[in-house]
N, C-alpha and C positions, 0 to 999 in steps of 0.2 A: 316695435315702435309705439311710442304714446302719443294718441291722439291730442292736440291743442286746441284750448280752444280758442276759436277764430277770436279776431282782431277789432275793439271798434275803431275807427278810424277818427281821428282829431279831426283830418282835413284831407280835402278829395285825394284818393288813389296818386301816387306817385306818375311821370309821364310817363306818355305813350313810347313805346319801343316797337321798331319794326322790326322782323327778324321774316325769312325768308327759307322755306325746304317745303317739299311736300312731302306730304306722308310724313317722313323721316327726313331728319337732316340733322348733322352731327358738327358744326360748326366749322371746318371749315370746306372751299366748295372745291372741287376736285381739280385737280390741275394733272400736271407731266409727271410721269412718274410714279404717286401713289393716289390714290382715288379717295375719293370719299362717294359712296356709293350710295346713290338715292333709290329705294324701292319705294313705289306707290302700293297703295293696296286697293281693292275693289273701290274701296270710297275713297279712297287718297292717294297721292305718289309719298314715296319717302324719297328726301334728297338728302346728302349732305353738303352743305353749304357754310360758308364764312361771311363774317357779316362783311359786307363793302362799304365805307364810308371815303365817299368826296374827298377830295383834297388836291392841293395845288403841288407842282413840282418846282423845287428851285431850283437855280440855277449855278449853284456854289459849287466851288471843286474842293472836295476834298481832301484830306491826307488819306494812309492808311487807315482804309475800315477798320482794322485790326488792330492798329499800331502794332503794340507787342503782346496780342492777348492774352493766349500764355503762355507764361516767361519760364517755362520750362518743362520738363518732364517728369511726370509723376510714378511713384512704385506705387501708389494707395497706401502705403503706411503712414501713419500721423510722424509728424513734425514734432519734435521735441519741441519745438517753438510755438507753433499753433500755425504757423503760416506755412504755405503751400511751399514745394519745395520749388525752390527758381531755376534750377539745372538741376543737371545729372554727370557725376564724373564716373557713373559705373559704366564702365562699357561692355560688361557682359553681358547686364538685359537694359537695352535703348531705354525703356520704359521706366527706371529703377532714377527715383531720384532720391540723393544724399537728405537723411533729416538734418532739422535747423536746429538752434537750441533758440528760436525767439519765441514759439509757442501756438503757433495760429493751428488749424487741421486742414490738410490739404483738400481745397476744394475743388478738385477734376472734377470735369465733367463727367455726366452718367449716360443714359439710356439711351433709348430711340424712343421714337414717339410712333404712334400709331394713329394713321387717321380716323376720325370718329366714323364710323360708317355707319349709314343709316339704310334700313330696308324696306319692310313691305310695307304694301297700300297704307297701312296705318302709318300717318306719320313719326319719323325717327329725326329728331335733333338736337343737337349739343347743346348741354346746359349747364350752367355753372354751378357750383355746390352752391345751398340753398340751407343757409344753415337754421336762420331763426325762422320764430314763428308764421304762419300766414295771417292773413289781414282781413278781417270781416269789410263785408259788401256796405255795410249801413254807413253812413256822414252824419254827422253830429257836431255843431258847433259847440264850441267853447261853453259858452251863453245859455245851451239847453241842459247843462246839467243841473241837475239836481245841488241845493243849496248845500248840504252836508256832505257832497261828493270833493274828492282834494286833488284828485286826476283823472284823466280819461280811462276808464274802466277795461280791462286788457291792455291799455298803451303799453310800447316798449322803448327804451330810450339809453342810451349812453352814457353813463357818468367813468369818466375814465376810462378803462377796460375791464369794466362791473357793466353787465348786461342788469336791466332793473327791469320786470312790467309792474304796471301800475295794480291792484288786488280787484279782482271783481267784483266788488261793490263799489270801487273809487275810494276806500278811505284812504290807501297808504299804497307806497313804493315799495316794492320788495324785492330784495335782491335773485335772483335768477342763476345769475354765473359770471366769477370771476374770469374774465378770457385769457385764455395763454398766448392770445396772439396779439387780438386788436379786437377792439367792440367797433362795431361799422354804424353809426348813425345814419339811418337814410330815413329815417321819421317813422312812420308808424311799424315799419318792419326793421327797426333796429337790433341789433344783434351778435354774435358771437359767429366771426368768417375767419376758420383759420388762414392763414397763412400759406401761398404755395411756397416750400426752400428751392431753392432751384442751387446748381453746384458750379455755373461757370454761365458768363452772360460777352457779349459781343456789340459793341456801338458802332453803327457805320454812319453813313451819310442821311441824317435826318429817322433811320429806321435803327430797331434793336433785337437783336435774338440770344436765347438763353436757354441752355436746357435743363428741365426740371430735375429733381433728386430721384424722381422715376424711370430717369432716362425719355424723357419725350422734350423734345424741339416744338419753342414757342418763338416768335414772330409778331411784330408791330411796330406802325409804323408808317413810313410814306414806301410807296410801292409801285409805284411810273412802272415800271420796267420788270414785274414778276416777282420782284427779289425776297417778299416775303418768303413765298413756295407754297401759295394757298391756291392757286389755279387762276388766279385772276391779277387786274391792276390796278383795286381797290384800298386806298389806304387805310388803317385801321389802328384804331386807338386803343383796343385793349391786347392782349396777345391772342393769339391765333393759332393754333397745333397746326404744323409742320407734318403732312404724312400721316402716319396712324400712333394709333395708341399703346400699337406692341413694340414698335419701333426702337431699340436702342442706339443714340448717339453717344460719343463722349467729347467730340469738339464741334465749336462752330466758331465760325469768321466771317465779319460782315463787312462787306464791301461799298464800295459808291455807288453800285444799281447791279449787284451780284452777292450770293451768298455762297459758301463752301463749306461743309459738315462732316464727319468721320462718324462712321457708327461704330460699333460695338460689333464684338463677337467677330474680328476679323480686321475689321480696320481698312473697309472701303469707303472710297471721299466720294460723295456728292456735291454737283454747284447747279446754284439755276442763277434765272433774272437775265441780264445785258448778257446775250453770248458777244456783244461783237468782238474785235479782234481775238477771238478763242480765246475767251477771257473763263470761259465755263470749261475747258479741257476736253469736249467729249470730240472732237473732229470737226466741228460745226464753228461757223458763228451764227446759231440760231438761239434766238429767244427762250429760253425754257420758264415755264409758269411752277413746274413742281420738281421737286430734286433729280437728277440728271445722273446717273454713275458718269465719273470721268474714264477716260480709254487706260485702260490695263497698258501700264509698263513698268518697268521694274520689277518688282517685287508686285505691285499691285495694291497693294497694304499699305496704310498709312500711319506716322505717329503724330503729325502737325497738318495745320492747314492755316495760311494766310495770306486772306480778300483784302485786294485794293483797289485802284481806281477801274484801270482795263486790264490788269493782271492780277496771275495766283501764284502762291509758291507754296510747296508742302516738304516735310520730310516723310521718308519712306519709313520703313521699319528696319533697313538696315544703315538708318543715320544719312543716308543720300537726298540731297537738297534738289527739287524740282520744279521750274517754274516753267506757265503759258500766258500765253495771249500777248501784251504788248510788254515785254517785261525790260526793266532798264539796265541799260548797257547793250541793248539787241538793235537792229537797225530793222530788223522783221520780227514778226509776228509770229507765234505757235498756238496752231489750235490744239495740242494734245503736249503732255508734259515732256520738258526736255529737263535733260539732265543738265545740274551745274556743274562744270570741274574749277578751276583757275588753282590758287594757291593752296597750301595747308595738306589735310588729308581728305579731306572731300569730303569726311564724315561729321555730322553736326547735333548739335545739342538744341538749340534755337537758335530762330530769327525773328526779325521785325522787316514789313515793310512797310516802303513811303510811296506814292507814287513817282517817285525820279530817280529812288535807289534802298536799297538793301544791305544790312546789317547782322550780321550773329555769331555765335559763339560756335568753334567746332569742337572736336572731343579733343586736340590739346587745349583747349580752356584758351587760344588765343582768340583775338576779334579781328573779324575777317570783313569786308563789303566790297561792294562792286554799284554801278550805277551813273547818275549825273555825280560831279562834282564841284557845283554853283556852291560858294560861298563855302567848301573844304568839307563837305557834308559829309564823303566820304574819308576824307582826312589823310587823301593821298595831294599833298597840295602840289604834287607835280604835275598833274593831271586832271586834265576838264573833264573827260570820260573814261570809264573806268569798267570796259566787257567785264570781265570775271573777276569774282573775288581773290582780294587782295590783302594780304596781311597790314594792318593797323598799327594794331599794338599787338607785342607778345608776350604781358604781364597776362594776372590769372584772372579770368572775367566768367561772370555766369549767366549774365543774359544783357540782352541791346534793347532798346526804343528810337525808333526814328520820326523826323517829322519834317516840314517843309525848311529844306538847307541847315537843319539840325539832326544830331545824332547826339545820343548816350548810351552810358553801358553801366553796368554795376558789376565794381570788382568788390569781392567781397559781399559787403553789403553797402560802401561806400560809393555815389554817386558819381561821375566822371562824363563830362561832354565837351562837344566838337561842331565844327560851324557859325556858323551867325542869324539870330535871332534876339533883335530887342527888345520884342514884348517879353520873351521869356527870360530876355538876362544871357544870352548864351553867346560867346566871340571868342572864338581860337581855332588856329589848324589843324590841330590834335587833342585828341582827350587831353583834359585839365583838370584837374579836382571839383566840383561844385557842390556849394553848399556849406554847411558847418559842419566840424569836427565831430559833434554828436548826434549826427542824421545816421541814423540803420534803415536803408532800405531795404524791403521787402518786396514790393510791387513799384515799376514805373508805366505809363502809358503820355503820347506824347500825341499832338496833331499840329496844325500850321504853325497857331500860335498863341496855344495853352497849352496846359502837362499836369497831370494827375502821378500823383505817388502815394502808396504807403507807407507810413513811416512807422518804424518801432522806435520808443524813449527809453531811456536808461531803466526806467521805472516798469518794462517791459510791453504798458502798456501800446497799443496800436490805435493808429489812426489816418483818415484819409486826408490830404490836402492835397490842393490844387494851386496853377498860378498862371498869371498871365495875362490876355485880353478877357474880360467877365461877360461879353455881350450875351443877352439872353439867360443869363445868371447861370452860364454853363460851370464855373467854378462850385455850385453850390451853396455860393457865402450867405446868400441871401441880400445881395447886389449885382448891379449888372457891371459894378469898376473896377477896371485894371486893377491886378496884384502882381506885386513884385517878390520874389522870398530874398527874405523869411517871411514865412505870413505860419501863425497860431494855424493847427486845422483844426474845424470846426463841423468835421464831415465824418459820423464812424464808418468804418469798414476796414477788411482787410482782402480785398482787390476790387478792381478798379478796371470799366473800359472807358475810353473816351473816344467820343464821336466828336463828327465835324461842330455842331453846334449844342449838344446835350451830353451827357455821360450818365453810365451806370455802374453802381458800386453793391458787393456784395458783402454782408453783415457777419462774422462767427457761424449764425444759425443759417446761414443760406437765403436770409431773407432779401428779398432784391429793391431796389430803389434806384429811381432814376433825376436827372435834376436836368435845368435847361429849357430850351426852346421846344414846344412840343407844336408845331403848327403842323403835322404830320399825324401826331398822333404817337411821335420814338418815346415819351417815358411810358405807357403804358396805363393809363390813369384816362385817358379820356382824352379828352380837347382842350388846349387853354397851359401855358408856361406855365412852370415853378424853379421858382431861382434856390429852393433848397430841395432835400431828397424828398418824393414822396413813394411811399411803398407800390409795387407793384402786384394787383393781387391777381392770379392764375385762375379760371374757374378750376372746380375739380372735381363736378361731375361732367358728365363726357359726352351723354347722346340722349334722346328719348324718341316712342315713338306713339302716336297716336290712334288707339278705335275708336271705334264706332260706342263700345259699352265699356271698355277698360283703356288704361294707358298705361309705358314703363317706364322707368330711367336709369340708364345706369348711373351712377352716384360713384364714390370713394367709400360710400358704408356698401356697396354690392348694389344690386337691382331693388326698384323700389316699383311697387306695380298698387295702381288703383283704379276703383270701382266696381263692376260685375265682375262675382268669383262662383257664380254656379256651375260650373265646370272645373272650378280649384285654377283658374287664372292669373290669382293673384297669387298660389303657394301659400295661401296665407288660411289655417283650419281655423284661427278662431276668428275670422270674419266669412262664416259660413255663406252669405248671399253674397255683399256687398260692402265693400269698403271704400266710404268718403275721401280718406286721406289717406296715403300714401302708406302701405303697407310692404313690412321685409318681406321679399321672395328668396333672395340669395346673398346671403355674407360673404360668397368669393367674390375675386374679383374676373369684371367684364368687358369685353372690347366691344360687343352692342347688341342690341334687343329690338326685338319686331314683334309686332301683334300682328296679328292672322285679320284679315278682313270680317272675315264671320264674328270678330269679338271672343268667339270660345278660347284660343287657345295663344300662349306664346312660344317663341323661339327665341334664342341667343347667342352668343362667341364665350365662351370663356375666353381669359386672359393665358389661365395655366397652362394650357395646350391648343391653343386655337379652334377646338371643338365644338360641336354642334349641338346644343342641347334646347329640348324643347320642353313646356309643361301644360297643362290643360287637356281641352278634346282639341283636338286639328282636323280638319275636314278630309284631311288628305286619307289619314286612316281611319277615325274614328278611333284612335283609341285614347281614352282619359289615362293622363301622365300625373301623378300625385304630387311629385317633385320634378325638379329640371334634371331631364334622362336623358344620353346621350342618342340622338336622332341619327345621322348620317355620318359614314366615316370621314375622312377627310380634316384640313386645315383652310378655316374660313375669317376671312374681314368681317362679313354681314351672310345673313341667310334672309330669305324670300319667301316664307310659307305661304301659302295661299288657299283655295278653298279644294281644288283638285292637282295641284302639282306644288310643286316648291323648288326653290333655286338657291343654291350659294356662291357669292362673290369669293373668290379663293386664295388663301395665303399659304403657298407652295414653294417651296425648298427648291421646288423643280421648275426652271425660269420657264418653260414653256405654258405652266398650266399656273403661273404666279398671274395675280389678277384676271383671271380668266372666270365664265361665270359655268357652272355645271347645274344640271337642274333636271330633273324625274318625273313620273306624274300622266296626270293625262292634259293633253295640250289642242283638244280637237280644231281650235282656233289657229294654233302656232304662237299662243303666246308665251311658250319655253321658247323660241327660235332656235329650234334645231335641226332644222330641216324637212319632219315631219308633224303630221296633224293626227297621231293617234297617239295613243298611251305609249309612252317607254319603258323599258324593263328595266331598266339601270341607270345611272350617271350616264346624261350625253353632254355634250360641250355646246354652247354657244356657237357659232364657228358662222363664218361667209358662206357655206355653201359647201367651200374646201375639202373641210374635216378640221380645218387648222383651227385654235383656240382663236377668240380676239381677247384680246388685251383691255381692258375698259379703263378710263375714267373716271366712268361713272353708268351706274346703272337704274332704272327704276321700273317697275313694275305693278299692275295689278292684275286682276284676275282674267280679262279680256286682252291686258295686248304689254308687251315691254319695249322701251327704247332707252338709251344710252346715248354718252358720251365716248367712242372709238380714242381709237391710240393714235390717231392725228387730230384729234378733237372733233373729228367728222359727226352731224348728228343722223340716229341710225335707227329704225322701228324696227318692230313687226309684230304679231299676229291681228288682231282686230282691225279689220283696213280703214270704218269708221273713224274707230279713237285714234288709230295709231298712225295715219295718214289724211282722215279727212275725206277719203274718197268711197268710191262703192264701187273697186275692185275688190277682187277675189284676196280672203286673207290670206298675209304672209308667213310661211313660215321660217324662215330664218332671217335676219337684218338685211335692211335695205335701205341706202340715204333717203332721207325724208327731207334737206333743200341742201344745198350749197351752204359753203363758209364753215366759220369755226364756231365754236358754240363750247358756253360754260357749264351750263347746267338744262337738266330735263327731268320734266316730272309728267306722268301718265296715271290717269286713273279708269274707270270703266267706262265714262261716256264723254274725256276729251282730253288732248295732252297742251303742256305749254312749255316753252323753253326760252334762255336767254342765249344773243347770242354775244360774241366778244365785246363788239359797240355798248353791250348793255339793252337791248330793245328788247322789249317783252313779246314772243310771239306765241299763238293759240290758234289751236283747229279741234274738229268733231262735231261731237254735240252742242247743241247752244238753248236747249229749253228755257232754263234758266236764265239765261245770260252768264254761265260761266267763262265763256270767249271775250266778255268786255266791250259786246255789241248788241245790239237789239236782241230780246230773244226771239228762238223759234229761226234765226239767220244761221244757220247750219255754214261752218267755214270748209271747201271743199281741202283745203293748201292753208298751211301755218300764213296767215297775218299779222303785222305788226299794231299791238293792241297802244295807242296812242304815240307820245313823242317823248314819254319820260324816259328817263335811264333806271332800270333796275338791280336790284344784288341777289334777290334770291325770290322764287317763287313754290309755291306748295301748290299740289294738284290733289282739290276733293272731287267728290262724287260729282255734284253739281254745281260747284263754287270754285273759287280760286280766292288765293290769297298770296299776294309780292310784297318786297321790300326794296322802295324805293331807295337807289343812290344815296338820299340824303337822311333813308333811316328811319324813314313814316312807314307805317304799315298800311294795307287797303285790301280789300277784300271786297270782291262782287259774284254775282248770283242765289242762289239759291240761300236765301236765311231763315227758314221755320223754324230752327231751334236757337236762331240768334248765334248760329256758325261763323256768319261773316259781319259779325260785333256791330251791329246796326239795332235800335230800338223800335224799329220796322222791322216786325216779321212777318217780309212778303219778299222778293224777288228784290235784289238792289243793284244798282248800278256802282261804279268805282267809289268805294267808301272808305274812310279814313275810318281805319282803328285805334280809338286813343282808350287811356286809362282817365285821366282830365282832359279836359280841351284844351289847357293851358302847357300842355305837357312841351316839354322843349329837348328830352333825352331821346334815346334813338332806338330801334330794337333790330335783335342780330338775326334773328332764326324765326321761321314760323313753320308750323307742324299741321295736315289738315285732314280730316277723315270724311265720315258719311256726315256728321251732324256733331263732331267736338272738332275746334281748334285750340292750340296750344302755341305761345311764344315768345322766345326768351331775351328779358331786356339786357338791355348794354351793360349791367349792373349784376348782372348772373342769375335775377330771380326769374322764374317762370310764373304766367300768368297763360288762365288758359277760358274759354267760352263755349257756349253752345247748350245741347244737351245734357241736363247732369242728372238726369232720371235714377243711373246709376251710379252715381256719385264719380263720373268720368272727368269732371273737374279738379277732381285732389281738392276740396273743400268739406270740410265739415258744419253739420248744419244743416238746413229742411234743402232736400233736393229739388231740382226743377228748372229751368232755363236759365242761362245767365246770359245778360249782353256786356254787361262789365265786364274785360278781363277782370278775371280774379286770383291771386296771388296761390299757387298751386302749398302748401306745406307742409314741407321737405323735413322739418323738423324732432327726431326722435326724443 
């Protein structure tokens, strides 16, 4: 990595951003299902957490989340045509669909995601790739340059997609780098941010999901009801990882306050959000916050999935159609998948649904539905309700769209609908021809009363258009006015989802873009409508975590580790003390990284194999590791080292010991919770007391005591009865509820814990020297209290500080500040303080990371900015070390 050098700034620091984890925190906050796992370390908790932002719920219903997401089944073989294949007539392998001769490349979906876990004391939290340079601390007006200067000296700025900075002496602009994706102007750190391609994306009701070309599920959006699947019912404006970072999906479908996902490597469905009328499949109508496996029938294995209003319908992998919860034509309700029979051969190619009825193609290429039949929707016009699929038509079709009291289908590649709809143009009992003679569709999606399609032209080329009601500029025109077709499209892409009031379309390259109503937060871009496409950008680093003398990240270029390297912490020989800025540890790739409390040494997950590797001195053995050496056997989300024991959060094949936390060492406190308070010989388990594993959430730890988030979200301590309870009983050694209720997130460090809990209320006990309780100091809390009347999204537990992120996205930080830890220009002891970067600042921050004396935390924008002590260059800046109270822009830049 090449050092840069810092930035002067034109004009004050970009705004304040609050982000929320202690110690660690990996974006998003652990919910049902897959954890993100916060470890503190002696001076900090590590969390992982998502950023929560405010937002209103409407009150609109729906079509299909889904409509007809995808409109068929893919082999992964390119398309002579370029576009995705829309069916499949092989019926040998379900999964095998016919290439096209129009040209596009089939864009299935890919992986699974993996949630960013974050571990020990040192804090660990998700960051977004960081690509251009960092920004000098200094303000310099316009005014005070010097007369022969022609630009701000370092500036960097965007002309195009030409990254320039200015030469450092200010005579001239010089080019830097042509970008292959998009140059990102945000002012003084403008720059070169690639692109995430993501392969297949899903629009529901006000929110959107999509998953990446790596195979990981992203999330954003309005989220009343869980449906993100980030642990909470915080709405959120940028995307959000779903789960983890090894996680492979290949579908997803998004509903009106539910979402449903197929992973990879098998083909099990997940749903969370609204369980009511067993709208989620698992046996329940219960709420899930984080993905859900649905109840095993069939086959168990799935090749579709499609979310809609209070029902799901999937196909299996032997072509059999299954839907639950309130699904139409049913007069009851199923909390677990029943099977469809009625007409045809029962085996299916696709479907589409609406909320009042159901549409799709089986493997005789006939069109089948069942459902309401208001306005001939289902196009049996002898009948108003319609149980089981019924045959339509029995010309050759390859896939359906439905929407409120409208249906379509595409025979061919020629358009064909049914129903009645006048904003869209649509009145007949039976499929009818629509459109012109020279329309080739490729992709349709439909909802009440707009419709999105792909069209191919004679001339081969592809393009997206929409029509219909424009309110909220959901068509993309860049108007909010009814369109009638034909209408010119004006939108590229070659597929298309569309949501109740926004849609999202994706580009050749996989690149995503959203258009419409964003008062939720569904295009992904922030806050605030756009009536044409604006790109959606993915972070694409993952997690970091914070010391006391060093700190890491994992990145998309491998782990990036800076400051103190006298112990070789950094992996880094030719910054033999100390490295300012962000120096290579490892060019594989990594699911997440923790720093050891004591500063010496780190730990990590590889990607490859979920393994354990550590590099530095570690206190646990004392032994100096030159590079990252594989530590502990096993398959891990996050590890926990610490200064006499170490713990791993686990990713296990074997469901009993999946999410479960295993941990060595000596624990004379109990703060392994294993039962006992001596040294162990081996891997013991976490467990109640039992023996039996528990399941976590969410975990965090430092050196004196751990608590978690349990498998009913129960909040749970033990060992140091002080930190980890507040009181001056005898410490514990294995878990033990610490109050009542459900609870999001928890962070602990050596002298006091704090945690949120559902409502959002910040609550703190232990030590209070400082005021890190957020009360007079020296006022010792014997029992978690709730520290004021805000609502919070994520909090990070230091040494003797704390730092939250409120609901609306400010960041605040009180106690202890002698190295300017909790971002106050007072260095003494402070009460509830606002961390901004300007005071003018109006953006919002997602994550914050906290240790003995460095904070770190990363704005809604992907950059990390980080304060405190930088003696050893624990800042990621370069340039004279020594205190900072500015965040200062950490630089990620090789």
């Amino acid at each position: 990595m090449r050092p840069i050098d810092r930035l002067v700034l034109l004009c004050l620091l970009v705004t304040a951003v609050a982000c929320g984890g202690s110690g660690s925190s990996n974006g998003d906050q652990q919910q049902d299902g897959s954890a993100n796992t916060d470890a503190s370390d002696s001076a900090s908790s590590d969390q992982l957490l998502g950023d929560r932002l405010d937002g209103g719920v409407t009150a609109d219903l729906t079509d299909d989340a889904n409509g007809a997401e995808d409109l068929g089944l893919d082999d992964g073989t390119s398309a002579k045509d370029g576009a995705d294949d829309l069916s499949s007539n092989d019926t040998t392998d379900p999964s095998d669909v016919p290439n096209e001769t129009d040209g596009l490349d089939d864009l299935e979906s890919g992986s699974d995601l993996s949630d960013a876990t974050s571990d020990d004391g040192t804090s660990d939290t998700s960051i977004a790739d960081l690509a251009d340079s960092g920004g000098s601390d200094q303000v310099l007006e316009q005014d005070t340059l010097p007369a022969d200067t022609f630009c701000p000296p370092q500036m960097n700025r965007c002309v195009n997609d030409n990254h320039e900075r200015c030469k450092s002496d200010g005579s001239a602009w010089e080019l830097v780098a042509t970008c292959s994706t998009q140059c990102i102007d945000t002012g003084f750190d403008a720059g070169c941010r690639p692109d995430a391609l993501f392969d297949s994306v899903s629009a529901g009701k006000s929110f959107s999901c999509a998953i990446n070309d790596d195979g990981t599920l992203w999330c954003f959006g309005r989220n009343s009801a869980g449906n993100l699947g980030v642990g909470d019912k915080k709405d959120r404006g940028t995307p959000q990882l779903v789960g983890r970072f090894d996680d492979q999906w290949r579908r997803v479908s998004a509903g009106d306050e539910h979402t449903c996902a197929i992973k990879k490597g098998g083909g099990k469905l997940f749903c969370w959000g609204n369980g009511s009328s067993g709208r989620l499949g698992d046996g329940t109508s219960t709420e899930r916050l984080r993905p859900t496996e649905v109840a095993t029938v069939g086959t168990g294995l799935w090749l579709e999935v499609y979310a809609s209003n209070d029902f799901s319908c999937g196909i299996q992998t032997d072509q059999t159609l299954w839907c639950w919860g309130n699904r139409p034509g049913s007069p009851v309700a199923f909390t677990v998948p029943t099977k469809i029979g009625g007409e045809g051969p029962g085996t299916w190619l696709v479907a589409a649904v609406s909320p009042s009825h159901v549409c799709g193609v089986q493997t005789d290429n006939k069109l089948y539905c069942f459902g309401s039949n208001s306005q001939n929707a289902v196009g049996i016009p002898s009948e108003t309700t319609v149980a089981d699929p019924k045959l339509v038509d029995s010309g050759s079709w390859t896939t359906a769209a439905v929407g409120h009291n409208v249906s379509c289908a595409l025979s061919g590649k020629k358009l064909f609908c049914w129903g009645t709809n006048a904003l869209i143009g649509i009145d007949s009992d039976s499929p009818a021809f629509f459109g012109d003679t020279t329309w080739n569709w490729l992709r349709l999606q439909m909802r009440d009363d707009h419709m999105c399609g792909v069209r191919q032209y004679p001339n081969s080329a592809v393009n997206l258009f929409c029509w219909g009601e424009g309110q909220h500029g959901r068509l993309g025109l860049g108007s909010t006015l009814r369109v009638t077709p034909p209408v010119d499209p004006t939108v590229p892409g070659v597929d298309v989802s569309v949501g109740f009031d926004h849609s999202c379309s994706l580009s050749s390259t996989g690149q995503l873009s959203c258009f419409g109503n964003n008062s939720h937060g569904q295009l992904g871009i922030g806050f605030g409508k756009s009536p044409v496409p604006k790109k959606v950008i993915k972070p694409k680093s993952k997690q970091f975590s914070v010391g006391s003398d060093h700190s890491c990240a994992v990145t998309a270029a491998g782990v990036l580790c800076w400051g103190n390297n006298r112990e070789n912490q950094l992996n880094a020989t030719a910054t033999p003390s100390w490295g300012s800025v962000p120096q290579i540890t490892s060019l594989e790739g990594w699911v997440s990284v923790s720093v050891e409390p004591s500063g010496r040494g780190s730990c990590g997950v590889k990607s490859a194999d979920n393994g354990n590797y550590c590099w530095g001195l570690l206190g646990l053995d004392d032994v100096l590791r030159t590079s990252p050496t594989g530590f502990m056997a096993g398959t891990y989300r996050a590890v926990f080292p610490r200064d006499r024991f170490w713990c791993g959060w686990r990713s296990d094949s074997d469901d009993t010991l999946d999410n479960a936390v295993s941990c060595f060492g000596t624990g004379t406190l109990g703060q392994m919770g294993v039962g006992v308070l001596t040294t162990n010989a081996g891997l013991v388990n976490l467990n109640g007391g039992d023996g039996k594993p528990i399941k976590w959430n969410q975990v965090s730890y430092s050196n004196r005591s751990g608590c978690g988030i349990g498998p009913a979200f129960e909040l749970l301590c033990w060992g140091d009865s002080n930190v980890a309870f507040g009181d001056t009983k005898p410490n514990r050694s294995k878990p033990e509820k610490v109050l009542d209720g459900v609870w999001l997130s928890v962070g602990t460090s050596d002298t006091h814990s704090c945690a949120i809990s559902e409502l959002d209320k910040l609550w703190c006990w232990g030590h209070n020297q400082k005021g890190q309780l957020g009360v007079a100091p020296d006022t010792t809390l014997h029992a978690p209290k709730p520290i004021g009347s805000d609502s919070w999204s994520q909090v990070s537990v230091g040494t003797e500080y704390t730092c939250a992120v409120r609901s609306d996205g400010k960041l605040f930080c009180f106690g202890d500040n002698a190295f300017g830890q909790s971002g106050s220009s007072d260095y003494s002891t402070v009460g509830l303080t606002e961390v901004t970067v300007s005071p003018a600042d109006a953006e919002s921050w997602l994550h914050v990371a906290t240790s003995r004396s460095v904070t770190c935390a990363e704005r809604s924008d992907g950059w990390l900015y980080c304060f405190g002590d930088d003696s050893l260059g624990a800042l990621g800046r370069a340039g004279t070390l020594g205190h900072k109270v500015l965040p200062t822009l950490v630089d990620f830049t090789q």
